[in-house]
N, C-alpha and C positions, 0 to 999 in steps of 0.2 A: 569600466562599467560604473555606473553611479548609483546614486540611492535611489531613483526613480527608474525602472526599468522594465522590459517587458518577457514573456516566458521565452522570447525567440534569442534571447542572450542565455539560457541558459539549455546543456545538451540535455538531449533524450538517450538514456539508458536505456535497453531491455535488460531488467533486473533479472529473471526467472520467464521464460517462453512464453510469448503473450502480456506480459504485463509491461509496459513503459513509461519511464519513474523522470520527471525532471524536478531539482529538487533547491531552492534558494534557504538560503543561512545565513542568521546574524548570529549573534554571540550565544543567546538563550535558546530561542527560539527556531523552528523549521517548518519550513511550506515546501510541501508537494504536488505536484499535477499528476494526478493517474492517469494511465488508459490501459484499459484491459481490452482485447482481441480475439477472437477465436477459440469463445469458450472457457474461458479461463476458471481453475477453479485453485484457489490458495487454501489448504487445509491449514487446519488448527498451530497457532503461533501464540507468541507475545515478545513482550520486548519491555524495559525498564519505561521507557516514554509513555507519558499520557498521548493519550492521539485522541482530534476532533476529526469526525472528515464528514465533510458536506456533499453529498452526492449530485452533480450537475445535466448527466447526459445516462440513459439506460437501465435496467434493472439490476437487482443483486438481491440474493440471497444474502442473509448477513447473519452471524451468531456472535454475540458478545458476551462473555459469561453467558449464565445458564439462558438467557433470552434470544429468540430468534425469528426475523421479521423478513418479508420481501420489502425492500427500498428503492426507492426513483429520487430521482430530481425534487430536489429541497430537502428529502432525508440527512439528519444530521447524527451521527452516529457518537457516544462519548466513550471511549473505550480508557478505562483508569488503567496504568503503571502495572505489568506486567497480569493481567488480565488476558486470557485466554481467548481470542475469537478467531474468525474465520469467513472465507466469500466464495461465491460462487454466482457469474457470469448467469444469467438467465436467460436473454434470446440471444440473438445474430449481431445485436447493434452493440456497438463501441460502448462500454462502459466509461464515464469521467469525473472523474472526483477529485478532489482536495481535502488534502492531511494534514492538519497543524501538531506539530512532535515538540512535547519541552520535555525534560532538555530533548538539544538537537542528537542524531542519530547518525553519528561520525562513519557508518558506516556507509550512508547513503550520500557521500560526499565525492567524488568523482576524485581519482587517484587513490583514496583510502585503501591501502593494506592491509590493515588489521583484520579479526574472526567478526565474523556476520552470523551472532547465534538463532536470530528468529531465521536468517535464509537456512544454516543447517536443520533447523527443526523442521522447516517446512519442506524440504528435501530428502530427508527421513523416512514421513509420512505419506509424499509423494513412491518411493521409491517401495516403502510397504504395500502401497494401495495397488502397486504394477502403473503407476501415470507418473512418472520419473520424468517426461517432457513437457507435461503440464504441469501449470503454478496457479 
């Protein structure tokens, strides 16, 4: 693979039910492609990375700190370094966005072993709420 490349070189993950994550990395930096499916709702998380993420295809509920807005297509979301937020899927149609993470997020790296502390927290919260197979 080279420097110039397209999303079809890189796999599609389903991170958590409904949600699928493809994810390119250079040294600082990470880009994501979201799709959310069938309702998907990611309760409250964070993570050390700043994350940008541009919304391109469907609606979402979104909560970032104490702020909370419905989002479409050209919604651009700034979510600062361990900042609390949270989504939720709003009609039937395919959610898709892109997430810029610095630093990158070694756990969203395909093979990575290591602890995935926003997926335990967000598993937690799912598993409190009784939707332990929704994310």
């Amino acid at each position: 693979m080279g420097q110039i490349t397209t999303w079809d070189e890189f796999p599609i993950v389903e991170y958590v039910p409904g949600v699928f994550r493809q994810a390119v990395s250079g040294e600082k930096t990470m880009l994501t492609r979201i799709v959310y499916r069938g309702g998907v709702v990611v309760p409250d998380h964070s993570h050390e990375a700043e994350q940008l993420m541009l919304v391109e295809q469907g609606r979402l509920w979104a909560r970032v700190g104490d702020e909370e807005s419905e989002v479409g297509p050209g919604s651009l979301l700034i979510i600062p370094s361990n900042y609390v937020h949270a989504f939720r899927q709003l009609t039937d149609e395919d959610v898709v966005f892109y997430e810029c993470f610095a630093p990158i997020r070694l756990e969203y790296l395909v093979g990575f072993k290591g602890p995935d502390a926003s997926l335990a927290m967000m598993k937690k919260a799912l598993a409190a709420a009784g939707n332990e197979d929704s994310a």
